[in-house]
KEFI-914867 format. One record per residue (C-alpha): residue number from 1; y, x, z. Coordinates in pm, 1 decimal. Each point is the difference from the previous one (the first is absolute). Layout:
# KEFI-914867
<NUM; <Y; X; Z>>
...
***
This chain:
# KEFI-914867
<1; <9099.8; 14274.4; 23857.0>>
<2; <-383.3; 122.9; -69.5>>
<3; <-289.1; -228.5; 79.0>>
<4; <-298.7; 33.3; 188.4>>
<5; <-317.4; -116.7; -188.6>>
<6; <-324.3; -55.8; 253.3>>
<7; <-289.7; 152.7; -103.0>>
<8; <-305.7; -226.6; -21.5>>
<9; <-275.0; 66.2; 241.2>>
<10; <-347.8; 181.5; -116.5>>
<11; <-228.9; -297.0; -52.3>>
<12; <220.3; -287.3; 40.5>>
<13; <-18.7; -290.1; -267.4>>
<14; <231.8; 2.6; -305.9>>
<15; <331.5; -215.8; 12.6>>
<16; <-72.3; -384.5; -137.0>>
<17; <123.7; -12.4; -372.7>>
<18; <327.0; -242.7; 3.9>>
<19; <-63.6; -349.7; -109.1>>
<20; <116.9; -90.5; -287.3>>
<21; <293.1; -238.5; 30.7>>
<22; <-65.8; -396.1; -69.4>>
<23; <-288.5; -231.3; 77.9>>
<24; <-358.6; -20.8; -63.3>>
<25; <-160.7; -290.1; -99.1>>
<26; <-329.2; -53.2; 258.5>>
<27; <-256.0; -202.7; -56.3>>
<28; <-1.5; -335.5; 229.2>>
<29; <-232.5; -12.5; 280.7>>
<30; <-228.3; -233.3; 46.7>>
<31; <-294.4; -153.6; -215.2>>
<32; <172.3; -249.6; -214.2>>
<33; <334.4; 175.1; -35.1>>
<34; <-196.2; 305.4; -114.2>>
<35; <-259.6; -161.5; -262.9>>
<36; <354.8; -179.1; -147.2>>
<37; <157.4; 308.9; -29.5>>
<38; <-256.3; 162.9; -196.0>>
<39; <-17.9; -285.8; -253.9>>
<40; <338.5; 13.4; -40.3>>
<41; <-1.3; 375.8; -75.0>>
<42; <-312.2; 1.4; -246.9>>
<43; <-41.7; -352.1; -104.0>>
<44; <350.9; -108.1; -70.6>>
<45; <66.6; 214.1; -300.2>>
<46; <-303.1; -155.6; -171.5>>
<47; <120.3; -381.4; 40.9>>
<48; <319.7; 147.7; -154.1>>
<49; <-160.1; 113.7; -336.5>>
<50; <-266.9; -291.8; -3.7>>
<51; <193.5; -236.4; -174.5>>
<52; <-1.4; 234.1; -309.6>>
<53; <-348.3; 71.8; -15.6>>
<54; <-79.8; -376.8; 97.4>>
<55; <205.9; -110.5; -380.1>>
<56; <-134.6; 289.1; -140.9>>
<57; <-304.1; -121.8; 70.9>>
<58; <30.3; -322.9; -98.2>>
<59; <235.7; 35.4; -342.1>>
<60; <-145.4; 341.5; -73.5>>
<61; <-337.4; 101.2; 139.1>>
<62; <-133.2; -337.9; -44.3>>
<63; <69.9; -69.5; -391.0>>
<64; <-124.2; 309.6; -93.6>>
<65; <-362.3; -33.4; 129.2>>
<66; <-4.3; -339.1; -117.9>>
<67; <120.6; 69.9; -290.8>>
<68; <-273.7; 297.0; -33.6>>
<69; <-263.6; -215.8; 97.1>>
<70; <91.1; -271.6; -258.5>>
<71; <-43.6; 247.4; -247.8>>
<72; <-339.2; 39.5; 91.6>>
<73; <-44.9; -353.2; -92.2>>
<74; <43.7; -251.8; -268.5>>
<75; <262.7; -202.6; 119.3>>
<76; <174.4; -349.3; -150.2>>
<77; <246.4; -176.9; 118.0>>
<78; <-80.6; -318.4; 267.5>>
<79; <-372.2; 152.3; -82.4>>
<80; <-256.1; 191.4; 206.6>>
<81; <-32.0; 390.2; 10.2>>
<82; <-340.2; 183.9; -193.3>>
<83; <-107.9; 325.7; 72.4>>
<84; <62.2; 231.7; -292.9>>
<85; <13.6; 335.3; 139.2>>
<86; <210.8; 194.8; -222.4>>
<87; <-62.3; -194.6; -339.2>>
<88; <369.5; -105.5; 24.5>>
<89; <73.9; 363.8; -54.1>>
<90; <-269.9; 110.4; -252.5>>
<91; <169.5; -296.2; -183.4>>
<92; <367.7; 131.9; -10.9>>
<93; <-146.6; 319.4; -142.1>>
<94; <-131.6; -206.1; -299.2>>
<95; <277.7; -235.4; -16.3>>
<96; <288.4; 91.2; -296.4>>
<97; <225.3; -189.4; 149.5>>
<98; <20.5; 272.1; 361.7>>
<99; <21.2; 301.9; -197.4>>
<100; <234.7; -185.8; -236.1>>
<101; <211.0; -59.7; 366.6>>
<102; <-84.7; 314.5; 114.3>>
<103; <145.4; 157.9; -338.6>>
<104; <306.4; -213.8; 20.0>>
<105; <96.6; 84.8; 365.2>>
<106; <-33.9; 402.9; -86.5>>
<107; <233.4; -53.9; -319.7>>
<108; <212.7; -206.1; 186.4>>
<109; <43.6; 205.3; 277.3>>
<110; <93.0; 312.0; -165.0>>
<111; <232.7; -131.2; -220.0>>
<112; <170.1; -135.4; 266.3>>
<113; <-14.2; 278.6; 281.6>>
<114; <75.7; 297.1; -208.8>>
<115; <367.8; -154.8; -169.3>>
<116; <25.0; -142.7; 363.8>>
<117; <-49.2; 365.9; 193.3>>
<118; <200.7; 192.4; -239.3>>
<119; <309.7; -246.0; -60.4>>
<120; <0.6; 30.7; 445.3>>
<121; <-33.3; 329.1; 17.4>>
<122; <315.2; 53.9; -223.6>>
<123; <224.8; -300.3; 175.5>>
<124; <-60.8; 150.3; 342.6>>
<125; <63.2; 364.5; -172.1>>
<126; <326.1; -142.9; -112.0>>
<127; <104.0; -224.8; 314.0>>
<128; <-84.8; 343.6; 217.5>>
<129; <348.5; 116.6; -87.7>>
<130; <326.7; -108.1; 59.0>>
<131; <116.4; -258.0; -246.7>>
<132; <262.1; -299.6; 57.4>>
<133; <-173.4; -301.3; 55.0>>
<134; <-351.3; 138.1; 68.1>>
<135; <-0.3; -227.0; 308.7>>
<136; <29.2; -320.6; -241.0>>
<137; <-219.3; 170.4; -254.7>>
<138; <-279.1; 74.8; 318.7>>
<139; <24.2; -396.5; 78.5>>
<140; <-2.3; -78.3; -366.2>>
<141; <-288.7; 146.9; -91.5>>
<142; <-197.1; -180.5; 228.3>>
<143; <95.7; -358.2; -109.1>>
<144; <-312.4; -34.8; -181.1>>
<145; <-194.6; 116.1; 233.8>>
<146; <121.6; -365.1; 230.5>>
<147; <-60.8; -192.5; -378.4>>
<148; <-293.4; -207.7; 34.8>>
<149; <-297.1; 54.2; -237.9>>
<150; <50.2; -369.5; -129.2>>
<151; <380.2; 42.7; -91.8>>
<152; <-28.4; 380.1; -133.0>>
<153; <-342.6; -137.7; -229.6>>
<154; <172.2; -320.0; -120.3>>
<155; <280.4; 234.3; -129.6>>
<156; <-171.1; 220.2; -208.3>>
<157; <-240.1; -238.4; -117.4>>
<158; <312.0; -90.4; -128.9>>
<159; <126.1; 308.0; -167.9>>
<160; <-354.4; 80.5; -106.7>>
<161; <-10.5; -319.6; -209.5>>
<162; <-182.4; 2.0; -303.4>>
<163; <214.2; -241.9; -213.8>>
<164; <373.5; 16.0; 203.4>>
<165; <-38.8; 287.8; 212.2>>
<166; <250.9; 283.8; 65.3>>
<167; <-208.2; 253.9; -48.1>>
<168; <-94.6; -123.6; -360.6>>
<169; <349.8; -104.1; -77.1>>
<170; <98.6; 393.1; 63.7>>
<171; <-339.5; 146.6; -224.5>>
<172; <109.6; -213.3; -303.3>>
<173; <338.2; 104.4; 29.2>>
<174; <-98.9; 370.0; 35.1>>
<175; <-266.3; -85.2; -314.1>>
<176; <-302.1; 38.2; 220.4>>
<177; <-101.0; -391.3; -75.5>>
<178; <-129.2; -251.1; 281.8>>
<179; <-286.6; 132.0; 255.5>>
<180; <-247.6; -286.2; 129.9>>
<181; <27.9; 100.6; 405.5>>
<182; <-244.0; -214.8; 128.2>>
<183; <-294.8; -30.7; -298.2>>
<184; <-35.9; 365.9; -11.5>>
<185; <-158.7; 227.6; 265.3>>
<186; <203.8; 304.8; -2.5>>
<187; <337.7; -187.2; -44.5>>
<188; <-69.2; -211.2; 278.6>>
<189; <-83.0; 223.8; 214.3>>
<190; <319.9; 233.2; -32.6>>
<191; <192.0; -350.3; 43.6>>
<192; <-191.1; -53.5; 371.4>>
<193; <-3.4; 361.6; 32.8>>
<194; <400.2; -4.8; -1.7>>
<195; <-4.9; -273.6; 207.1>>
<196; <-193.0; 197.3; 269.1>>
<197; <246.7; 270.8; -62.5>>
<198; <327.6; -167.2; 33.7>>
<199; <-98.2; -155.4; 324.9>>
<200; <-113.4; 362.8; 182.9>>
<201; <167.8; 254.7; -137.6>>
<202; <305.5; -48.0; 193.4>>
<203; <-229.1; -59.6; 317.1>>
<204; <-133.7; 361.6; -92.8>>
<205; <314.9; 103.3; -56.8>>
<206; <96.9; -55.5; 362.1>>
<207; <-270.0; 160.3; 133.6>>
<208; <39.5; 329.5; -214.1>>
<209; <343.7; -17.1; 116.5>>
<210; <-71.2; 31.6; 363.7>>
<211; <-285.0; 286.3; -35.2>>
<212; <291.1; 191.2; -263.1>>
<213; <273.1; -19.6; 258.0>>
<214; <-245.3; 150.8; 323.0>>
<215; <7.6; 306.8; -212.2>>
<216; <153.8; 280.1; 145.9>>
<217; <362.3; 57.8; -149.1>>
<218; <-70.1; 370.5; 10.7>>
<219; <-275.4; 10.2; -265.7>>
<220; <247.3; -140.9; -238.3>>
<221; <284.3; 243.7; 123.6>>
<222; <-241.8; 308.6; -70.3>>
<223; <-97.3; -111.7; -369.2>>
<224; <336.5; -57.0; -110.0>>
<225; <82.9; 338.3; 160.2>>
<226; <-298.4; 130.7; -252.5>>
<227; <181.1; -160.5; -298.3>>
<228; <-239.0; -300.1; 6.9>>
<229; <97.1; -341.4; -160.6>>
<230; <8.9; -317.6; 104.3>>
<231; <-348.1; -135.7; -226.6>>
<232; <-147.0; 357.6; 123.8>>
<233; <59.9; -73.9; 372.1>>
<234; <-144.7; -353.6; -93.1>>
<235; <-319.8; 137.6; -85.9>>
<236; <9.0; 310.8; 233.0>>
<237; <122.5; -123.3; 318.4>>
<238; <9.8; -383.7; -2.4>>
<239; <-350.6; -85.0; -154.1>>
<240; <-195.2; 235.9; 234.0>>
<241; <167.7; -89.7; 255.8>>
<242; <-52.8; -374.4; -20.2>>
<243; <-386.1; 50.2; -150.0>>
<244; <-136.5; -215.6; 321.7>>
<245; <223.6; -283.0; -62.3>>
<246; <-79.6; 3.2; -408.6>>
<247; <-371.5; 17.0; 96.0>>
<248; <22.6; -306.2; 227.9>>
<249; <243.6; -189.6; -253.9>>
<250; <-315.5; 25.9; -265.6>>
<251; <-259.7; -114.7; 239.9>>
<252; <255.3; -285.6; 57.7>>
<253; <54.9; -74.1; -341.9>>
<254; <-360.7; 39.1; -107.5>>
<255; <-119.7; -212.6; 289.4>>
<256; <280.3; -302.9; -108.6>>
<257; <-137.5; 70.9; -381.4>>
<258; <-325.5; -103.8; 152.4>>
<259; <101.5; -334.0; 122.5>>
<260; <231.6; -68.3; -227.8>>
<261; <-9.6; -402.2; -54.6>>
<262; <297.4; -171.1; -28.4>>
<263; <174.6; 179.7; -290.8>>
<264; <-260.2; -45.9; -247.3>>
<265; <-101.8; -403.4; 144.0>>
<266; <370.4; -99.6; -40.4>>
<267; <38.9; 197.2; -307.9>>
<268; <-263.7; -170.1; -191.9>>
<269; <109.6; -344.6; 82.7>>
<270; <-280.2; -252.8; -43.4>>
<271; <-269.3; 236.9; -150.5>>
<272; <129.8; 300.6; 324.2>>
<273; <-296.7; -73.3; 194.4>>
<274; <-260.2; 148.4; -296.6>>
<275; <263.5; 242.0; -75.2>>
<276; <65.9; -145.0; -323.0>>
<277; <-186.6; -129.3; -306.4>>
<278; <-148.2; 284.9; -46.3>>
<279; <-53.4; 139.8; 420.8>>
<280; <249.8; 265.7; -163.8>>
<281; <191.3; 62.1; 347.9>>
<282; <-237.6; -152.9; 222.8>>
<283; <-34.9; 216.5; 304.3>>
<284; <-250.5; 49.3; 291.9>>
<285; <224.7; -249.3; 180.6>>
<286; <-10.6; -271.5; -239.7>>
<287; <-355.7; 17.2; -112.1>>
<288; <-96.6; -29.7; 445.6>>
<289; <230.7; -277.0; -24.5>>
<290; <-127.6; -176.8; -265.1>>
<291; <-395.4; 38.1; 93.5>>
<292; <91.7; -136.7; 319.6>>
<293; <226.7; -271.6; -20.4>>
<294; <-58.1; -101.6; -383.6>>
<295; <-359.4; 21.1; -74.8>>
<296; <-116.5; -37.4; 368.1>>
<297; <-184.2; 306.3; 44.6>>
<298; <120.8; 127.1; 327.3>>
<299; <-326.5; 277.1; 53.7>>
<300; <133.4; 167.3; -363.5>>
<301; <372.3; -19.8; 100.6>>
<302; <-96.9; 156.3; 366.0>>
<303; <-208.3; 254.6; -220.4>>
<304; <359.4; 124.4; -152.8>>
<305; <169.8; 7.7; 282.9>>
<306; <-225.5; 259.1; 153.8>>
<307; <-1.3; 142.4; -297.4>>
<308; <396.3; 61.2; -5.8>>
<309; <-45.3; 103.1; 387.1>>
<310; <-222.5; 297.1; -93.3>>
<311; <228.3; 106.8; -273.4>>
<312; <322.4; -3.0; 239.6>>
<313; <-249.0; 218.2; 228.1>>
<314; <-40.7; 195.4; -303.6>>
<315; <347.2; 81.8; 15.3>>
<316; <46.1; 16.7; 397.1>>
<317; <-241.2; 259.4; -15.5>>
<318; <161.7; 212.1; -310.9>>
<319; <317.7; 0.4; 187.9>>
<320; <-153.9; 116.0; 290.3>>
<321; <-170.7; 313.6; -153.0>>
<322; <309.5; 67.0; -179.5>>
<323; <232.2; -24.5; 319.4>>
<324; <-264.3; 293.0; 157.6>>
<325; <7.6; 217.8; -324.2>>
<326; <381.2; -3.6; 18.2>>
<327; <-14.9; 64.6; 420.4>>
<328; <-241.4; 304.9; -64.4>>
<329; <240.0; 107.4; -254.0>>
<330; <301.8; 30.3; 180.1>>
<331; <-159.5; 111.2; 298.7>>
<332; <-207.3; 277.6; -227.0>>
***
C-alpha cells in the first residue's frame, strides 16, 4: 500500500526539531531560590577542594616561608630573630663542613641509586615472564620495602661490625682481612648505601614491573619472529618502552638521596648525628639537623633546607626538559 507524503507549503515555518527525551533541569524561580541555586552550581565545588588547600596551607605553604624567612635571620633557640640578609648563606659557602655534606649526599646517593636501578630493572625483567611462584616472589620482594628504617639499620649495623660482624667474619675467611665500616668514609658509605638499596629496590622493582607488563605483547612477538633474544628484546623493546617510568624512578631516587636521614643517624649510633668521628657520612640531612636542634642555630639550619629545596628544583626542572626532548623525539 503506497503512501501519500504532503508537500510543505511555500513559506511556511520548518517542523519543530523533536525534544530530546528526559528532563531538564530549570533554574528555580524566584529571588532566593535562584541566588541558592547559583551558589550551589559555582560555589559548591570550591568548599569541596578547600579543605586541601586550607592543610596545605597550613602544613605546607606556611613552613616554607617561615622557614625562608628564618634563614634570612640569625636565629637561636627560646632567643630573638636578627636580620642577616643572606649571611647565613654566604656562610655555608665557606663552611667545610656543607660541602663536606654536600659531598657525602652525592657519593651516597649514587652508590646507592645506580646498584638500586639496575638490580630492579633486572627483577621486574625476570618476574615479566611466566615462572612458578612469581606471585610469592612479586610479594616477597617487597618485604623490605614494609621494614622500618630502625629494624633494617640495627641489622646491618650488625653485620657491618667492625670486631664481630658478618661481613668481616666472611673477608677473613676469604683472606681479604677485617674492614673498619664505620671509621672509614668510603666503607661506610657502601654499608648505608646498601642499606638504602635493600629497602627500595624491590619497591622499584614493582613499579618497573607494572610499566614492563603495559607493553604491547606484539612488540615482543615481532622480535622473536626476527630471531631476537630474550637480553636483546630487554634492551630493544622493554627499556624504550618503559624510558618514562626509569626517568621518574631516578628523580625519585635522587630526590630520597637528598633527604636521606635516618639510615646514616641510626647507623652511626651515638656519634650518627655528626655523621661520625670524622663527618665521614654526614649528609645534608644530618648536618640541618644538627645546626638546628644541637648547636641552636635555627637561621643556618633553615639556610640548608632551602638550600636542599633548590637542588630538588634542580632536578624537577632536569626531568622536565628531558621529558620534552624525549616528546619532540617521538613525535619528530
Amino acid at each position: 500500500m503506497a503512501t501519500s507524503v504532503r508537500a510543505r507549503p511555500e513559506g511556511s515555518p520548518p517542523p519543530a526539531p523533536p525534544s530530546s527525551p528526559g528532563p531538564r533541569r530549570r533554574a528555580p524561580s524566584g529571588g532566593l531560590r535562584s541566588t541558592l541555586y547559583r551558589w550551589d552550581l559555582k560555589a559548591v565545588p570550591y568548599v569541596f577542594v578547600t579543605p586541601f588547600f586550607l592543610t596545605f596551607a597550613a602544613f605546607g605553604l606556611f613552613p616554607l616561608i617561615y622557614t625562608g624567612w628564618l634563614s634570612l635571620h640569625r636565629v637561636e633557640l627560646g632567643g630573638e630573630a636578627q636580620w642577616k640578609g643572606l649571611e647565613n648563606y654566604t656562610d655555608l659557602a665557606t663552611s667545610e663542613f656543607f660541602w663536606n655534606a654536600l659531598f657525602n649526599t652525592f657519593t651516597i646517593g649514587v652508590i646507592s641509586t645506580v646498584p638500586q636501578l639496575l638490580m630492579a630493572l633486572g627483577l621486574a625483567h625476570l618476574l615479566n615472564y611466566k615462572l612458578r611462584g612469581r606471585g610469592f616472589f612479586r610479594v616477597a620482594i617487597l618485604a623490605p620495602y614494609a621494614t622500618s628504617i630502625a629494624a633494617a639499620t640495627l641489622v646491618f649495623a650488625q653485620l657491618f661490625n667492625t670486631d664481630y660482624g658478618l661481613i668481616n667474619t666472611f673477608l677473613d675467611v676469604v683472606g681479604l682481612g677485617p674492614v673498619d665500616w664505620e671509621a672509614s668514609r668510603w666503607p661506610a658509605q657502601i654499608a648505608i648505601s646498601t642499606i638504602v638499596t635493600w629497602r627500595w629496590t624491590g619497591y622499584n622493582a614493582l613499579i618497573y614491573l607494572a610499566a614492563m607488563q603495559a607493553v604491547p605483547q606484539d612488540l615482543y612477538e615481532a622480535a622473536s619472529l626476527d630471531g631476537a633474544s630474550r637480553w636483546r628484546q630487554f634492551l630493544s623493546v622493554t627499556i624504550p618502552s618503559i624510558r618514562p617510568t626509569v626517568l621518574f624512578t631516578i628523580v625519585v631516587s635522587t630526590i630520597g638521596a637528598t633527604q636521606l636521614f635516618g639510615e646514616p643517624m641510626l647507623y652511626g649510633g651515638s656519634v650518627g648525628i655528626s655523621g661520625g668521628s670524622g663527618n665521614q657520612f654526614q649528609t645534608l640531612s644530618l648536618l640541618m639537623y644538627e645546626k638546628g636542634w644541637v648547636t641552636g642555630a635555627l637561621g643556618q639550619a633553615s639556610a640548608i633546607a632551602w638550600v636542599m629545596l633548590l637542588l630538588l628544583l634542580v632536578v624537577g626542572g632536569v626531568q622536565a626538559l628531558v621529558s620534552r626532548h624525549q616528546r619532540k623525539k617521538l613525535g619528530g
